[in-house]
C-alpha positions as CSV (number, residue, x, y, z in Angstrom):
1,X,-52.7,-22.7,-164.8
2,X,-52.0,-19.2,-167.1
3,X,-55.1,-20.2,-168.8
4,X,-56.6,-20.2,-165.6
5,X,-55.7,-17.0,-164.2
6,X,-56.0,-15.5,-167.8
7,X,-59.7,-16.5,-167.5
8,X,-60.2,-15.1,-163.7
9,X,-59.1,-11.9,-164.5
10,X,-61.4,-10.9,-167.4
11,X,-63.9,-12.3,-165.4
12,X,-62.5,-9.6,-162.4
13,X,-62.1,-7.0,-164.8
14,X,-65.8,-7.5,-166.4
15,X,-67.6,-7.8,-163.1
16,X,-66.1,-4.8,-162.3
17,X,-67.4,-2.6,-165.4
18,X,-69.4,0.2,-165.1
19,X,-73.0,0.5,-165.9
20,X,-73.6,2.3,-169.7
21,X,-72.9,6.1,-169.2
22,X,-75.8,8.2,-169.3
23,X,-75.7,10.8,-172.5
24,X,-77.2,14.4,-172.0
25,X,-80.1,13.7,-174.2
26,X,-80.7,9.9,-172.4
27,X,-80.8,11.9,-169.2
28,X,-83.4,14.3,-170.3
29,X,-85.5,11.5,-171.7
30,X,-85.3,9.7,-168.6
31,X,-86.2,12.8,-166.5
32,X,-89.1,13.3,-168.6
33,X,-90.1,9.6,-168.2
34,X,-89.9,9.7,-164.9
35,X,-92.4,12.7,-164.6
36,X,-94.7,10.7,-165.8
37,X,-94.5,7.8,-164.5
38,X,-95.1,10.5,-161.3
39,X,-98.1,11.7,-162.4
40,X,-100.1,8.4,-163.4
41,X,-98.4,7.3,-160.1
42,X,-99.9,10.3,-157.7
43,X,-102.9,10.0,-159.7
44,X,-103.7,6.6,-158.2
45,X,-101.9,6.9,-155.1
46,X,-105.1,8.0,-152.8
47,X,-108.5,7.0,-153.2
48,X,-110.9,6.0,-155.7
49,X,-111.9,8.6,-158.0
50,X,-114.8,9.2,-160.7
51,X,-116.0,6.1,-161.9
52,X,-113.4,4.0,-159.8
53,X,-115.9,5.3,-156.1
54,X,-118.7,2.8,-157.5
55,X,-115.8,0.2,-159.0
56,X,-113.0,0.3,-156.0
57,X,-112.2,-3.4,-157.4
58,X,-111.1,-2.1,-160.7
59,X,-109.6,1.1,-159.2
60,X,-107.2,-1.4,-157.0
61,X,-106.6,-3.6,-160.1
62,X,-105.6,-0.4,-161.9
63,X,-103.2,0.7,-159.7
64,X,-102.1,-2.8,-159.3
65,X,-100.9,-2.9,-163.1
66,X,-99.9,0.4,-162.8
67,X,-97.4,0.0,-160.0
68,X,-96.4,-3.1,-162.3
69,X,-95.5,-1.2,-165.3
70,X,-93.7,1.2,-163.6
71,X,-91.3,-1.0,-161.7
72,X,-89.9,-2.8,-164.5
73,X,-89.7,0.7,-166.0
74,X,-87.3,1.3,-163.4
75,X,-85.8,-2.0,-162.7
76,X,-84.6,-1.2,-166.4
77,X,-82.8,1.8,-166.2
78,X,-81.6,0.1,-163.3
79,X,-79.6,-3.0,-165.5
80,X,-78.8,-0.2,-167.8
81,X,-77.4,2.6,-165.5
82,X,-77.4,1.4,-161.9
83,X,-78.7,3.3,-159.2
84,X,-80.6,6.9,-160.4
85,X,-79.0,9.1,-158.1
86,X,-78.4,12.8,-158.4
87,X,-75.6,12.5,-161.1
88,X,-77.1,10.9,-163.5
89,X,-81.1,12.3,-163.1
90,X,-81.0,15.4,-160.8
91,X,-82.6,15.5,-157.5
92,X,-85.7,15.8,-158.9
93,X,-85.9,12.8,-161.1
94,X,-83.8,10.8,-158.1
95,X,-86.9,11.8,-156.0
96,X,-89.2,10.0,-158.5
97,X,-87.4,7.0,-158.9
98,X,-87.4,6.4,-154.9
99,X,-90.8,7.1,-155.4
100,X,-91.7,4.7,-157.8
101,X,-89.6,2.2,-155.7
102,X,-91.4,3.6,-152.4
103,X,-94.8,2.4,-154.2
104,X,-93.9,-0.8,-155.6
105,X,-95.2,-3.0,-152.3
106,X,-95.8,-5.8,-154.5
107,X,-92.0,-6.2,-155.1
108,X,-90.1,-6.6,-151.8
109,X,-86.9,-8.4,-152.8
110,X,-87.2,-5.0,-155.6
111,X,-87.6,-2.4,-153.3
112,X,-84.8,-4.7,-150.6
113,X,-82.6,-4.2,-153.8
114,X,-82.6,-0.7,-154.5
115,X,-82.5,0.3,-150.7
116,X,-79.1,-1.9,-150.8
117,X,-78.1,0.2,-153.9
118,X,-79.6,3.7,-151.8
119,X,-77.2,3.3,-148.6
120,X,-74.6,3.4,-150.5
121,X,-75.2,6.2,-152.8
122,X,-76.5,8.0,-149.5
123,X,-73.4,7.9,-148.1
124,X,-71.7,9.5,-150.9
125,X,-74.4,12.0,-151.1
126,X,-75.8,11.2,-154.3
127,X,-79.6,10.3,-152.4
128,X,-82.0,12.0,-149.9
129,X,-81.4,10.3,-146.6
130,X,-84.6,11.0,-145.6
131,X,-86.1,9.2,-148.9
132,X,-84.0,6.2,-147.4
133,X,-85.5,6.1,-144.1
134,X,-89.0,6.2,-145.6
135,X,-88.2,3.2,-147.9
136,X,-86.3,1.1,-145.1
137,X,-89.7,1.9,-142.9
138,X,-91.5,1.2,-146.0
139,X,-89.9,-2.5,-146.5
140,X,-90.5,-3.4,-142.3
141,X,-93.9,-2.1,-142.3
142,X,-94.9,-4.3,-145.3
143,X,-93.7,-7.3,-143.1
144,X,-96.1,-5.7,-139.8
145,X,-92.3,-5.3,-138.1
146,X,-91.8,-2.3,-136.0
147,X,-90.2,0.5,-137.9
148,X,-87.0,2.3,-136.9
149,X,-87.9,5.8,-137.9
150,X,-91.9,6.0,-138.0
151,X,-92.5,7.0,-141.2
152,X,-95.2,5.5,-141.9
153,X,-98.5,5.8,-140.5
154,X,-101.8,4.5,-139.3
155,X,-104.4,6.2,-137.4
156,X,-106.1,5.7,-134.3
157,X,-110.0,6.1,-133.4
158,X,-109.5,9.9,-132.5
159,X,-107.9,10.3,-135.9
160,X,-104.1,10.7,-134.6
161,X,-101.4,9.5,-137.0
162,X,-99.4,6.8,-134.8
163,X,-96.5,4.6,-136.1
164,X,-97.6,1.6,-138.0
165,X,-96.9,-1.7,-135.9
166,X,-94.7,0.6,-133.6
167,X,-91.2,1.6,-133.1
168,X,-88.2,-0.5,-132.4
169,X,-85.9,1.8,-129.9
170,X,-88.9,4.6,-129.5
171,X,-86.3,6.2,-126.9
172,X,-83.5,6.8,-129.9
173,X,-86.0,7.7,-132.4
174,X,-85.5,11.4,-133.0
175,X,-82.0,11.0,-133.1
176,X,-81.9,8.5,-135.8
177,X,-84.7,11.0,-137.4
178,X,-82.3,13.9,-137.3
179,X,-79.3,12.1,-138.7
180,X,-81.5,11.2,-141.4
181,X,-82.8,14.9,-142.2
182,X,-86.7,14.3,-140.8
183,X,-88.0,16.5,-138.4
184,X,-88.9,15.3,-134.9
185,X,-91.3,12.5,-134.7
186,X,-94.5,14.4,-132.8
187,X,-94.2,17.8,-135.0
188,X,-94.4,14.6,-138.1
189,X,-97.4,12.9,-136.6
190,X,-99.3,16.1,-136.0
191,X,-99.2,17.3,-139.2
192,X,-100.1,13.7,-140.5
193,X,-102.9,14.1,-138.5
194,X,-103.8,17.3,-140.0
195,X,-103.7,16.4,-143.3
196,X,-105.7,12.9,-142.1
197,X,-108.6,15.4,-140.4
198,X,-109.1,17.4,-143.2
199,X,-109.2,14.4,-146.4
200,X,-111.6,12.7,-143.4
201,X,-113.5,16.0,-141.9
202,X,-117.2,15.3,-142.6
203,X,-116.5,11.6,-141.2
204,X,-114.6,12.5,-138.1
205,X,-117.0,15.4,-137.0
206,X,-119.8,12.9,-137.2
207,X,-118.0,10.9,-134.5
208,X,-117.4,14.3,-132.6
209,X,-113.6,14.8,-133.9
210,X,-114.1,18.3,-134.3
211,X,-110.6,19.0,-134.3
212,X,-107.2,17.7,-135.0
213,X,-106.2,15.8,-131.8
214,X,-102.7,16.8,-131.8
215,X,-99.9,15.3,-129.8
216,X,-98.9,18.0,-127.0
């Protein structure tokens, strides 16, 4: 029975260990990682490019192997150092590693992972609550559920950012958006749509969008 118990509580005490401390110089090397895993990521985040307009195939494949690379990048540091919040990369480097996790659609039970690990650390103030709403929208819009804060967007035939497959309690929304530091939801969706008019302006005048249909 002591053997027992002897044997349940360095199993305890192990389970309960810390992830590796991260050194001054692993934390710059890992900030500078993470950069550029940012700017290969941004890179291919929009649309086709150079050669990739006549090849969109191998632009999506591209990207594909990309996102790859970069979440076992991450899911790494993860094993290694748990969750990289402010202490341990800055607010910066946190902000690229949500990002990395925000783009890795091909991973759900990954990104359902580190959102687990990101309410926590959220509520000690170690993450952006706002980079937490936009991975939680992330995950539900992936599965064409409504969202809960509207984060992410689609747009109709006048060119107007709307809420991708809607908004479960639309009433509460801007409430929940405030507690989580986003603006209010129509001052977001105009200035998606905006940004949508002018990447889409030669397109959207041709149907007689001349303008921005904002949300009033």
């Amino acid at each position: 029975m002591r053997n027992l118990i002897f044997i349940f509580s360095i199993i305890l005490v192990s389970s309960c260990v810390s992830k590796k401390k991260i050194s001054e110089s692993e934390k710059e090397n890992i900030k500078k990682e993470l950069s550029e895993m940012i700017e290969i990521d941004q890179k291919y985040a929009g649309i086709p490019f150079g050669s990739y307009i006549t090849n969109t195939e191998k632009f999506f494949t591209d990207r594909d192997s990309i996102n790859k690379v970069n979440k076992e990048k991450i899911d790494n540091y993860i094993k290694k150092y748990g969750f990289l919040g402010f202490d341990k990369v800055g607010e910066e480097g946190s902000n690229h590693f949500w990002l990395i996790v925000q783009h890795s659609d091909n991973f759900p039970d990954f990104q359902k992972k580190v959102l687990k690990m990101m309410k926590k650390e959220v509520d000690k103030n170690n993450a952006h609550k706002s980079n937490y709403a936009y991975l939680f929208d992330r995950i539900r819009a992936n599965k064409k559920q409504k969202q809960y804060f509207g984060t992410q967007c689609s747009y109709n035939k006048l060119g107007q950012a709307t809420p991708k497959y809607g908004l479960e309690d639309s009433i509460n929304v801007d409430e929940r958006r405030k507690k989580y530091e986003l603006e209010p939801l129509k001052k977001y969706l105009n200035e998606r749509t905006k940004a949508h008019f002018e990447m889409n302006k030669t397109v959207l005048i041709s149907q007689g969008i001349k303008e921005p249909q904002l949300y009033q």
